[in-house]
N, C-alpha and C positions, 0 to 999 in steps of 0.2 A: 601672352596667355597666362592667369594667372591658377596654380595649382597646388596642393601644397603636397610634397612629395614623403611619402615616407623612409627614415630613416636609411633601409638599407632598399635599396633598389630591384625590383623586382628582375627575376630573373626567368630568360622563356620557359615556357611550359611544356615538357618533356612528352605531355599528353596532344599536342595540338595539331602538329601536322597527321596523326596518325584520325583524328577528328574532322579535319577537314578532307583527307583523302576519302573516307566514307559518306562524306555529306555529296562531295563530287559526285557520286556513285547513282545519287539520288534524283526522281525526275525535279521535285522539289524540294526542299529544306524546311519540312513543315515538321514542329515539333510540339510536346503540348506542354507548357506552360501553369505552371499550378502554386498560385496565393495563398492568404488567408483573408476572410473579412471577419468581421465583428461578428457574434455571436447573438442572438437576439438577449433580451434581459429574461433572467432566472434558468437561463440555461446551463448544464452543466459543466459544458468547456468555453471558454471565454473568446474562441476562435472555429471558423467553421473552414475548411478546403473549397478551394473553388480550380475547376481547369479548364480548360480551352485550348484548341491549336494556333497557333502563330508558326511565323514565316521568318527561320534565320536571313537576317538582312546585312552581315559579316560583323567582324570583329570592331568594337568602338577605336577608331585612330584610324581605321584601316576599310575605309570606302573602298568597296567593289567598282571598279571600273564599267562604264555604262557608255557605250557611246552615245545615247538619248539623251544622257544629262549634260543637260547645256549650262548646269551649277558652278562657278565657280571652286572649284576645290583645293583645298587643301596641300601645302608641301609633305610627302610622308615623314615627319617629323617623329613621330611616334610610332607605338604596335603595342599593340597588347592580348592578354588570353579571356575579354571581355565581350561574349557574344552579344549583338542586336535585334531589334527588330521594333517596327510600326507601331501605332496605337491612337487612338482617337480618345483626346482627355476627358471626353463626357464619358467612355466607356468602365463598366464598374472594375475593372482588374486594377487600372491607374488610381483610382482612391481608394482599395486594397492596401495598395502598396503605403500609400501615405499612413491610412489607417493602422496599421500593423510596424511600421516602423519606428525606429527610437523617437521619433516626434513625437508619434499619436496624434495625426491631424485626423481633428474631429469636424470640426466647421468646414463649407463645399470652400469658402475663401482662400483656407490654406492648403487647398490641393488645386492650383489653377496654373502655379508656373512648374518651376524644378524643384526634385526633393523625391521623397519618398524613402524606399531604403527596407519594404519589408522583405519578410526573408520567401524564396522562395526556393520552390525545383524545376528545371527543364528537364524532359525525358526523351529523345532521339530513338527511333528505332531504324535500324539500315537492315531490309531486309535483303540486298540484296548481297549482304557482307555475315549476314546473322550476329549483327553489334547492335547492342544498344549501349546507350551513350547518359548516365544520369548527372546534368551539375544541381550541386545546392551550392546557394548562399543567398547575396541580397538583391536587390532591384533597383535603381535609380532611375527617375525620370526627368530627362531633357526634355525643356522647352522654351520656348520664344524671349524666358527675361533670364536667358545662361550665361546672355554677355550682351552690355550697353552701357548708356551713363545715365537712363533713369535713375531714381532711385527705388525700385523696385528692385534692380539689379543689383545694386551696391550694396542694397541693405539685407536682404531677403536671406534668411536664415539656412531654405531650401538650397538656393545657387550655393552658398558656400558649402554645406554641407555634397552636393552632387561633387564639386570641383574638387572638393579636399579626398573622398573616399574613391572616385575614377582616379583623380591625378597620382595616386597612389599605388596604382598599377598602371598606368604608361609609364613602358620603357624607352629612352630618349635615345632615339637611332642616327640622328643628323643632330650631335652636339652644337650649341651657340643658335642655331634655327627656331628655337622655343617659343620666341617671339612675331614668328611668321604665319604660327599657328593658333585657327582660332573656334571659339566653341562654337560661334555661330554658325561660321561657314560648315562645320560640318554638320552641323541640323541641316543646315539647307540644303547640303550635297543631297543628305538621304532623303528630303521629303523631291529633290528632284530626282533620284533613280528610282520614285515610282512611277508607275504610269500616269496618264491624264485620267485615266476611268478610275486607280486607288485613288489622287490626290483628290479627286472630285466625291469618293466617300468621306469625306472630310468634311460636306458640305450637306451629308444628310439630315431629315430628320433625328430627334435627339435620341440615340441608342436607347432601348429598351422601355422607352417612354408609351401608354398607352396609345392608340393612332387617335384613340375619340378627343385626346388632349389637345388643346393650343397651343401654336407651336412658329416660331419667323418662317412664315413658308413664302417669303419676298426672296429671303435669304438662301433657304434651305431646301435641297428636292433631292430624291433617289436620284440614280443615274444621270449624275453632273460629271462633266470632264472637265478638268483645269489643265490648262496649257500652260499657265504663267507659273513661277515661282512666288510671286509677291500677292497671291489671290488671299486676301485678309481674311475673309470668312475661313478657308481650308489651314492657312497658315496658324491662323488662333487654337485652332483643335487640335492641329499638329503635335505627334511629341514623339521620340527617339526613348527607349528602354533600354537600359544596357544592363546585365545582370551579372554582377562582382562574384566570381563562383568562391566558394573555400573548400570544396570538395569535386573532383571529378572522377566518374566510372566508369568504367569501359568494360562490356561483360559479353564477351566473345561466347559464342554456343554454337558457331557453325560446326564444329567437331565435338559432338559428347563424349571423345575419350579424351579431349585435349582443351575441353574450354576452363576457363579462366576469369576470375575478376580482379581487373587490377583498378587500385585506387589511391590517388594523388591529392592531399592535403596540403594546403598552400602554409607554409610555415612563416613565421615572424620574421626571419632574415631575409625571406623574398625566393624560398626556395622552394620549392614540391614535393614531399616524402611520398614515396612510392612504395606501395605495398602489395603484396600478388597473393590473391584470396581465393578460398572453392569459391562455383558459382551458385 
């Protein structure tokens, strides 16, 4: 596995079990998700907000156990405090990401494999906890050329860039095992703990495109189940999002004489400054 680690080693995040005990809580892990895209010309911020719901799909390193996934997986070699989730690369949030991040990909070319990196926010609401839950920071998109011997992979500016700024928050839990673990196989775990009917949205017509347009409809139809892992059409649109936090909030209200914000800034030696704010 190759990654380039930063200097002082990430240390667990003082915030995380207290984040996943309230996600437990939940019938779903549905949270919303919020970009930037470009701004049209002569406009007068150079950036517009976009949001949506998504589906926490667990921490990157740290595949949820699925007895359906007949995936190959992973030794747990790693952990980290990097939440995931799904995404379809025709969809506009993924060239968001490219767009607004320190690349600037502007051409549809350089937004097709791994890369991205803009900044974003997740926001969690656990009502049955009265927490909501805000991370900022950036977004990174995993995809099909994160590890091989193309040269797409070798060379692609995206893949190193994904590798260098993830591998930089996994913490190595099974020392000398490094090499056991690999980027691909965890793309594939996750695109196998969805179901046949999600990976089969993989194979729809092209997100948000008019219906009057032309379109591989040899290839592509609403309501496809993929059973297989290696289904190329779904595999190709496939992609993993993992979002790098630098900020996490936790803002408790279930007691108005006793709520609380508390917030956890990831510091340069791989630490978490912890600060307890009114809410």
């Amino acid at each position: 596995m190759a990654t380039t680690s930063s200097v002082n080693s990430p240390q667990p995040a003082p915030w995380k079990q207290a984040f996943l005990a309230d996600l437990d809580k939940m019938d779903s892990p549905e949270f919303v998700f919020s970009s930037l895209t470009p701004a049209p010309k002569n406009s007068p911020t150079p950036y517009l907000p976009r949001a949506r719901y998504c589906i926490f799909r667990g921490f990157w390193a740290e595949l949820p156990e699925n007895k359906h996934n007949n995936a190959p997986m992973n030794p747990r070699v790693f952990e980290s405090e990097m939440p995931t989730f799904t995404s379809d690369a025709r969809m506009f949030k993924v060239a968001q990401l490219f767009a607004s991040g320190s690349g600037h990909a502007e051409k549809e070319e350089q937004m097709q494999g791994s890369g991205g990196g803009g900044p974003c926010e997740a926001v969690y609401w656990i009502k049955e906890t009265g927490t909501q839950w805000r991370l900022k920071g950036e977004a990174f998109v995993v995809g099909p050329d994160i590890e091989g011997d193309s040269e797409q992979s070798k060379e692609s500016s995206g893949v190193r860039t994904v590798k260098s700024e993830l591998g930089s928050r996994m913490r190595i839990v099974d020392e000398g095992k490094q090499g056991d673990w690999s980027w691909n196989k965890e793309l594939t775990g996750h695109f196998g703990n969805n179901s046949p009917g999600l990976r089969g949205s993989f194979k729809a017509p092209p997100p948000g495109r008019l219906t009057s347009e032309p379109y591989d409809d040899k290839n592509l139809e609403l309501g496809s189940k993929v059973e297989h892992l290696d289904d190329p059409v779904a595999r190709k649109n496939f992609r993993v999002v993992v979002i790098k936090p630098e900020e996490v909030e936790q803002l408790n209200i279930s007691d108005p004489t006793k709520a609380r914000r508390h917030t956890y800034i990831y510091q340069a030696d791989g630490t978490w400054k912890h600060e307890e704010r009114w809410p």
